[in-house]
C-alpha positions in Angstrom: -54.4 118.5 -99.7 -55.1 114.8 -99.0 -58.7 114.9 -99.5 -59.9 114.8 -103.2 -63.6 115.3 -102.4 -64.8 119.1 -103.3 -68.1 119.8 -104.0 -66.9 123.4 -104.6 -65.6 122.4 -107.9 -69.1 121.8 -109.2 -69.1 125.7 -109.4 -66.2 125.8 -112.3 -65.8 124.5 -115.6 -67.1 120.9 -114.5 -65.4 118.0 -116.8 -66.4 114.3 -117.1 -63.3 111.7 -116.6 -62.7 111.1 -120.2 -62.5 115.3 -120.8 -60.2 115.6 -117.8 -58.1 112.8 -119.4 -57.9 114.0 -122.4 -56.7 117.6 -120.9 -53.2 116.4 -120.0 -52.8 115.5 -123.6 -50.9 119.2 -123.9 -48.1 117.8 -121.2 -47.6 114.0 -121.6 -48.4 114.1 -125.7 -51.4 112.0 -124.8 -54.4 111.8 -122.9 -53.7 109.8 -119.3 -55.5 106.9 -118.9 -58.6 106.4 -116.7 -56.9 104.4 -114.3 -54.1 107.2 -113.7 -57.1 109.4 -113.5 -58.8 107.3 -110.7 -55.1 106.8 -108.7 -54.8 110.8 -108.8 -58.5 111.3 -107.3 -58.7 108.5 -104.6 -55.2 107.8 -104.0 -53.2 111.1 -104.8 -49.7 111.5 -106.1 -46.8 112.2 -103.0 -49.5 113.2 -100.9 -52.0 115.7 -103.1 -54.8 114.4 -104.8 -57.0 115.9 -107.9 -60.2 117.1 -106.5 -63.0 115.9 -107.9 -66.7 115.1 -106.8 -69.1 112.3 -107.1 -72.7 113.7 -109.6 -75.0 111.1 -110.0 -72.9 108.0 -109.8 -70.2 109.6 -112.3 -67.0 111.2 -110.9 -66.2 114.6 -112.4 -63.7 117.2 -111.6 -63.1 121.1 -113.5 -60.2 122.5 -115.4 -59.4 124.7 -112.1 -58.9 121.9 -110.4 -56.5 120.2 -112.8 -55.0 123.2 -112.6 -54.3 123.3 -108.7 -53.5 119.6 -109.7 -50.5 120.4 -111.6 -49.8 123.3 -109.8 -49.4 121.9 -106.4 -46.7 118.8 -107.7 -44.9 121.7 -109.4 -44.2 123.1 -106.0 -43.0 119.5 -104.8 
């Protein structure tokens, strides 16, 4: 997936950026940083980005997406 935009993520478990940060805590032993955050929604990591959508100025994403996140560099 190249494309981070999905509005369908506004349907699950919606997360601001400092919650989704703080939900890789579990894997790296601390929360990423905003920036990282950012780089994985616009820019995407070896070609698949964290899906996330733009409400009311503020970018947001879900846990299912973080989720498809992780899931998808697993299978790189």
């Amino acid at each position: 997936m190249r494309s981070g935009v999905n509005t369908n993520i506004l349907t699950e478990d919606v997360v601001t950026t400092k919650e989704a940060c703080q939900e890789f805590e579990p894997i790296f032993g601390k929360p990423i940083d905003r920036t990282t955050f950012y780089r994985w929604a616009f820019r995407g990591f070896h070609g698949v980005c964290l899906e996330h959508a733009k409400l009311g100025g503020r970018i947001v994403t879900s846990r299912q997406a973080i989720a498809r996140f992780i899931e998808a560099r697993s299978k790189v």
